[in-house]
N, C-alpha and C positions, 0 to 999 in steps of 0.2 A: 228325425223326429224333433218339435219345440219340447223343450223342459218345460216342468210344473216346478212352478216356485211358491208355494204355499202362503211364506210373507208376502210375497205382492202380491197374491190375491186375496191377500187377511187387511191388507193397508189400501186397497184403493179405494174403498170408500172415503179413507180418510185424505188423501193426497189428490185425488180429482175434484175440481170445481164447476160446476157446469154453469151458464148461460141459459135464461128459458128464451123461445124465439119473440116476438113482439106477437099481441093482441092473445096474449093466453087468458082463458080464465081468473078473474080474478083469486076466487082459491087455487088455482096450481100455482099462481105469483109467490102466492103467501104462503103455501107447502114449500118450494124451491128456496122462499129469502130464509125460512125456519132450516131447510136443511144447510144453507150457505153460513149460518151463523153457528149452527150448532159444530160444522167442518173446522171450520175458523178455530172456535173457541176452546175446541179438542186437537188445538198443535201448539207447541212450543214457540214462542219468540224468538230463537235461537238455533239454528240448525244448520241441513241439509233442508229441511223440509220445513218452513215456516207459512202464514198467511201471504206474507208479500212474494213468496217465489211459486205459489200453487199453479200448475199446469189446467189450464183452462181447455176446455172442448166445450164447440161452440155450435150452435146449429147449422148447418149449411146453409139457409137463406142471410145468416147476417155477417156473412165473409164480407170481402171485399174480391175483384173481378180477379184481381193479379193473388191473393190468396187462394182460392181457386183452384185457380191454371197450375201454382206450383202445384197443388196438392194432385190434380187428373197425370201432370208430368211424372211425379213421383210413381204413383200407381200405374202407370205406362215405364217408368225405370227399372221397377218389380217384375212385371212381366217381358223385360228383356233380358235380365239377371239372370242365369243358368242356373239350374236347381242346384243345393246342394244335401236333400234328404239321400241318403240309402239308396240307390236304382233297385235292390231286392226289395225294396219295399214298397218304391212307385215307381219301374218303371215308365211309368209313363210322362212320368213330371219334366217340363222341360226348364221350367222357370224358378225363380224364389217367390213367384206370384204363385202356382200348383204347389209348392211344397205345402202353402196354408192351407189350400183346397186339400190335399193328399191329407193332410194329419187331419184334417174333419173327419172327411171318410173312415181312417182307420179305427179313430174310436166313437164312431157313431151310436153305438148302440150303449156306450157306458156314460154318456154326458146329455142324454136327453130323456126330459121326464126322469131323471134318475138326480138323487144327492148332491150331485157333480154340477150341474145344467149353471145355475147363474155364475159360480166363482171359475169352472172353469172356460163357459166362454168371457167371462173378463178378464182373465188371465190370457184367452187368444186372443182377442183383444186389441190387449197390452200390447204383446209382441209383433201384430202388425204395426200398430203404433210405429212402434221403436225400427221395425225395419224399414217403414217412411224416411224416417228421420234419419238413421245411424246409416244407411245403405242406400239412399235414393235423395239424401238432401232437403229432406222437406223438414220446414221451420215450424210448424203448427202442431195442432193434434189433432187425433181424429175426431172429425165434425161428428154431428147426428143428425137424426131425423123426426123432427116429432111429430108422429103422422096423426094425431089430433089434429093440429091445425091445417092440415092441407086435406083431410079426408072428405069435407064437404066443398072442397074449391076443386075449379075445373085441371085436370093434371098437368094442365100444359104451366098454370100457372106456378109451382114450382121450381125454382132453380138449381132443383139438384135433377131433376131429368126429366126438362122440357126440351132437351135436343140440343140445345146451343150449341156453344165453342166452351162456356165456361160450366157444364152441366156433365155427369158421367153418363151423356145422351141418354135417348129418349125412349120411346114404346117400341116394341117389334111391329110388323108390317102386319096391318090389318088382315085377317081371316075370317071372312063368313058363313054362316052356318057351320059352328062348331056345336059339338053334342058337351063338352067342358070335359076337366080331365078325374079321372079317382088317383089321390094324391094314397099312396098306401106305405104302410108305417112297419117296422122289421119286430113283430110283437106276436109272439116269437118269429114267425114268419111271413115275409110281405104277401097279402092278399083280397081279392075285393071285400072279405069280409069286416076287414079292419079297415078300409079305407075313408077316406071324406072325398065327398064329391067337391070340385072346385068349377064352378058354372063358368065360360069363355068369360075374355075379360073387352080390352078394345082394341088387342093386337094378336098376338098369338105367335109372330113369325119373329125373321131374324130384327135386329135392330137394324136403323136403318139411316139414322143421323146421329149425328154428337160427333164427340172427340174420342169415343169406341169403337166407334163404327167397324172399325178392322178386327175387332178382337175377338181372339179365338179360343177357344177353351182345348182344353188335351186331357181329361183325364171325366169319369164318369158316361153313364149315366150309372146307375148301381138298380136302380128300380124301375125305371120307364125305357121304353124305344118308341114312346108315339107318346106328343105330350099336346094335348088340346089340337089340333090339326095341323101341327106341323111335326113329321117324320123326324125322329133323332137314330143313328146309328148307335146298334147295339156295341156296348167296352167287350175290345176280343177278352178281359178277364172277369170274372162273375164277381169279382169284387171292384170292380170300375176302375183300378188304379191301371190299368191298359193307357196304350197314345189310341188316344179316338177324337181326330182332329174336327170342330167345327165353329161357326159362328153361334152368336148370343142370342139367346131366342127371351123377351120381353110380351107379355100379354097382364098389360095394366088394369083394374079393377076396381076404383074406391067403394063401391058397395059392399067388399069385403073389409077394408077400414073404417066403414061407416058404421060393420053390426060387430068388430072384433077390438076397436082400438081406436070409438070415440072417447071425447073428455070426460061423460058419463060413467063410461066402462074405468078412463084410466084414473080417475078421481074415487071411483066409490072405492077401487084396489087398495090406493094410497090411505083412504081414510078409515073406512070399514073393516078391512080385513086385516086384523092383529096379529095372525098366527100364520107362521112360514106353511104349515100344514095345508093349511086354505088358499094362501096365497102363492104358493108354486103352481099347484094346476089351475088356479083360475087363470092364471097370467100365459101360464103354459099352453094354453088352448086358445084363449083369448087373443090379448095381443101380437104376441108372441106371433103364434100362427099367422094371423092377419097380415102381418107385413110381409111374409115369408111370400102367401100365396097371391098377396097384391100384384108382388114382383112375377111370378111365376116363372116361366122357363126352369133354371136350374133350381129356384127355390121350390119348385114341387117336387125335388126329388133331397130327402130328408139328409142324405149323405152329404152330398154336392153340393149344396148352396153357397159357399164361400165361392164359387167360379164366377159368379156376379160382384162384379166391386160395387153394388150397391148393398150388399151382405152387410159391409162393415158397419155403413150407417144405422141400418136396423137394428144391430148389436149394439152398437153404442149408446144405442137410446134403451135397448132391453137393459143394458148395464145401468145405465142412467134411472131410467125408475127406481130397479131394484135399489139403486145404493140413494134416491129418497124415500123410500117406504124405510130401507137400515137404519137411515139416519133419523126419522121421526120416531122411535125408540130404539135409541142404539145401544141399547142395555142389556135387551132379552133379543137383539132381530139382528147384531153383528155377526155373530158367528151359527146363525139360525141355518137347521137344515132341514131338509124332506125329502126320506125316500133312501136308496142304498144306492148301487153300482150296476143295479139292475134296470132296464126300462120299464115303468111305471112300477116296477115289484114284482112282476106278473109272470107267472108260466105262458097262459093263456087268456088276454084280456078280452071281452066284447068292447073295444076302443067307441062304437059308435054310441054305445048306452054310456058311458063316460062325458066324450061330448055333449047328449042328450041332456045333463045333469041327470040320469037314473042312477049311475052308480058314480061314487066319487074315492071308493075304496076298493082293493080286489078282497074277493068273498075266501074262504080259506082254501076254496079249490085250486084258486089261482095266485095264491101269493105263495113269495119265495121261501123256505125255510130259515 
């Protein structure tokens, strides 16, 4: 299992700096330099932790080619590293790249849409971070993605997965005439009643170039065995932590980053919405989702998405928002929360009337006591 360290997830707002990509919006320029000043001018001259020693994470288009390549080596050193979670807990993990995937899974259902969602995926995070770094040699931090800027350009143009050598490759292999998949959510129990439809995207199959190309997943599915038209093998365990050995299945979509996690969507977040209240599920459903099911393959199944290394950069940019919306009032919004250790609160939610904006709260029939 990764430890939760409550200080590091109470401090990284304060200790990460971020990079915005080039051609942002003028106000996201000017939100990002407000929150890089406000970072700054809330640390010490003098430490462990000053302005001059801040850890940077930086977009993935503005690397350089050999930044990069360590970084795809690194996350190929992970997944040849032997697990070392519990085998009672996942058997099925073979690597220290699965042990991440395995502790998603286990606590799936206490860290999304629930109180927990934004500090403790920054908190996992973190600790892929440091298993880069401490265990696989890699000198950088983990990049992002800021899928505004790439949600109306063609996907090839992209360098984090237009297929290259220096890209965590590319789409899955085209499949035509898909019906799309129902992405279904564990609230309380998974079924088409709660689900969202996800319309095909321009792949659907295995991956099929990059520097992935071989890579294999071991653990999940937890909620699907047929995802948009291409067959996945059911996990011999009903909680997906089984060895269920296969290739990376990618079915790319910007028309879902176009209506879930334009600059529109991510500006009015940053600047309108004051209240953590408001701002965990708009973001929650919004962006959030948008990137998940861009990516598709294992990001349509809510458990398992970390089995795609392209997981991390979506996260790191959902971290990334959140901690500038914290910082443009870090007074009443650092230590802001919403919601319990329950997913969405709820016994019994109608998920689709939530999405719908009909209901933005459970009624008393369905919230927790």
């Amino acid at each position: 299992m990764l430890a939760f360290n409550p200080l590091v997830t109470a401090l990284a707002a304060l200790i990460f700096l971020f990079c915005q990509a080039n051609a942002n919006p003028p106000l996201m320029q000017r939100l990002v330099h407000e929150y890089q000043w406000k970072t700054k001018q809330g640390l010490p001259r003098q430490g462990a932790c000053t302005p001059h020693n801040l850890a940077v994470r930086r977009e993935w288009s503005t690397l350089d080619v050999e930044t990069r390549l360590e970084y795809i080596e690194a996350v190929k050193c992970l997944a040849r590293l032997p697990s070392i979670i519990d085998p009672e807990l996942a058997p099925g993990a073979r690597s220290r790249f699965d042990d991440f995937q395995a502790t998603h899974i286990r606590h799936t259902r206490t860290i999304h849409a629930t109180g927990s969602f934004f500090a403790w995926h920054r908190h996992f995070v973190y600790l892929y971070e440091k298993a880069l770094r401490e265990e696989c040699g890699y000198t950088g931090y983990q990049p992002y993605w800021e899928w505004s800027h790439w949600a109306n350009l063609p996907i090839t143009a992209n360098p984090l997965y237009d297929g290259s050598n220096a890209s965590l490759s590319g789409n899955g292999v085209y499949i035509p005439n898909r019906n799309g998949t129902l992405q279904l959510f564990p609230i309380p129990n998974p079924s088409p009643d709660t689900a969202i439809y996800t319309p095909p995207g321009t792949g659907g199959g295995y991956i099929y170039d990059g520097p992935l190309v071989d890579w294999e997943l071991h653990l999940g599915p937890v909620l699907y065995s047929y995802d948009n038209g291409q067959y996945i093998p059911p996990n011999p365990r009903p909680d997906g932590l089984g060895y269920n050995p296969r290739p990376l299945i990618r079915d790319f979509n910007n028309t879902l980053l176009q209506q879930g996690a334009s600059w529109d969507i991510i500006l009015n977040m940053l600047v309108n919405v004051t209240d953590m209240h408001e701002f965990h599920p708009l973001f929650f459903q919004g962006p959030h989702l948008a990137g998940h099911i861009f990516i598709s393959g294992v990001d349509n199944d809510i458990f398992t998405s970390p089995g795609d290394p392209l997981f991390w950069f979506h996260h790191a940019q959902v971290d990334r928002i959140w901690t500038i919306w914290q910082a443009l009032d870090l007074e009443t919004r650092e230590y802001a929360l919403d919601g319990t250790l329950t997913l969405l609160n709820c016994k019994n939610l109608p998920f689709r009337r939530i999405l719908a904006g009909e209901l933005t709260v459970c009624d008393d029939s369905t919230a927790q006591p």
